[in-house]
C-alpha positions as a printed Julia matrix, in Angstrom:
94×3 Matrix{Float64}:
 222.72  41.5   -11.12
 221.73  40.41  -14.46
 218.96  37.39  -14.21
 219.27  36.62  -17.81
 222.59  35.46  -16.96
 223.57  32.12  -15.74
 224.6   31.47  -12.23
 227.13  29.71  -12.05
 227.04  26.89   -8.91
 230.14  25.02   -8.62
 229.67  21.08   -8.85
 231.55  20.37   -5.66
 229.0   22.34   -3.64
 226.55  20.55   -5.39
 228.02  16.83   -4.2
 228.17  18.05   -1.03
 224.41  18.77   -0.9
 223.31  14.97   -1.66
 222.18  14.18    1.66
 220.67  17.65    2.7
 217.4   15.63    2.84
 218.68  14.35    6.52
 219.25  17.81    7.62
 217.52  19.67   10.37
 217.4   22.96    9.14
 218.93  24.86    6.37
 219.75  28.74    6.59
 220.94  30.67    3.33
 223.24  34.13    4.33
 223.2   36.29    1.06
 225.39  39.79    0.66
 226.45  41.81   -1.65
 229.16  43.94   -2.05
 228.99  48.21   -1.58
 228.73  48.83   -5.29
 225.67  50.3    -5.17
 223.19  51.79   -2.77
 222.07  50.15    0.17
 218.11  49.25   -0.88
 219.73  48.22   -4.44
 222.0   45.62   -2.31
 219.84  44.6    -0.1
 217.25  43.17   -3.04
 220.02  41.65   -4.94
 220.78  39.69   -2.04
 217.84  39.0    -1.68
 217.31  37.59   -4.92
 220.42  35.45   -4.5
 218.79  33.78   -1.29
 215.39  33.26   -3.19
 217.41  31.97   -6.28
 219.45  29.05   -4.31
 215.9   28.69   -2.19
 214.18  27.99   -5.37
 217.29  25.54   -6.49
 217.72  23.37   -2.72
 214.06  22.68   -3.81
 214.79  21.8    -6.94
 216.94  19.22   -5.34
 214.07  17.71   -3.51
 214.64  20.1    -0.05
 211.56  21.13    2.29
 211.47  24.33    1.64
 209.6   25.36    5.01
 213.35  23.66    6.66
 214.66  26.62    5.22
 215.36  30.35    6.29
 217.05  33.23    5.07
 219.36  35.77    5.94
 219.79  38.94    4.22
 222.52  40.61    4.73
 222.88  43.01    1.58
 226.4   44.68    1.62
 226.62  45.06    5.92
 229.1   42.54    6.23
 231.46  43.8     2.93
 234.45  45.69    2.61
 233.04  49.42    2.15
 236.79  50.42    1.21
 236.06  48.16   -1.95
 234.44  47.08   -4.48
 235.06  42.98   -4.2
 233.5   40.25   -5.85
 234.23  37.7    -3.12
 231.61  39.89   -1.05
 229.01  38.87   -4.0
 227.9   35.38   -2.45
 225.4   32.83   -0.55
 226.68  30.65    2.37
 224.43  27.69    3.04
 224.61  26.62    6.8
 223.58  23.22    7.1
 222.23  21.54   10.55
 222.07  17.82   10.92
């Protein structure tokens, strides 16, 4: 995890969370994958939740509407190292 890096948010997800205003709830899921140890995994997901957080309320989002997952690297491939494991899934209720 480098922060001085840009994160990179694709635009289409970014359409797609126009309307998140109507929304019930919103919960963020962050892992990581098992390239490194546990605790370090753990925080950088954890920093991945607070970072797209921070940018739903950016967008204008009640942040109190949403919660937080972490899941670190529990739900990765421990037989590899894979990027696709190195994400946030937003679960949206209307």
């Amino acid at each position: 995890w480098n922060e001085d890096k840009a994160t990179h948010i694709d635009p289409s997800v970014i359409d797609s969370l126009e309307n998140l205003n109507s929304a019930k709830s919103v919960n963020i899921v962050a892992m990581a994958s098992s390239e490194g140890t546990v605790a370090y995994n753990y925080n950088l997901a954890q920093k991945r939740a607070n970072f797209t957080k921070y940018m739903l309320s950016l967008m204008g989002y009640n942040k109190k509407r949403i919660t937080t997952t972490i899941l670190g690297e529990s739900k990765s491939d421990q037989s590899k190292i894979n990027d696709s494991d190195r994400r946030v899934e937003i679960y949206i209720e209307q």
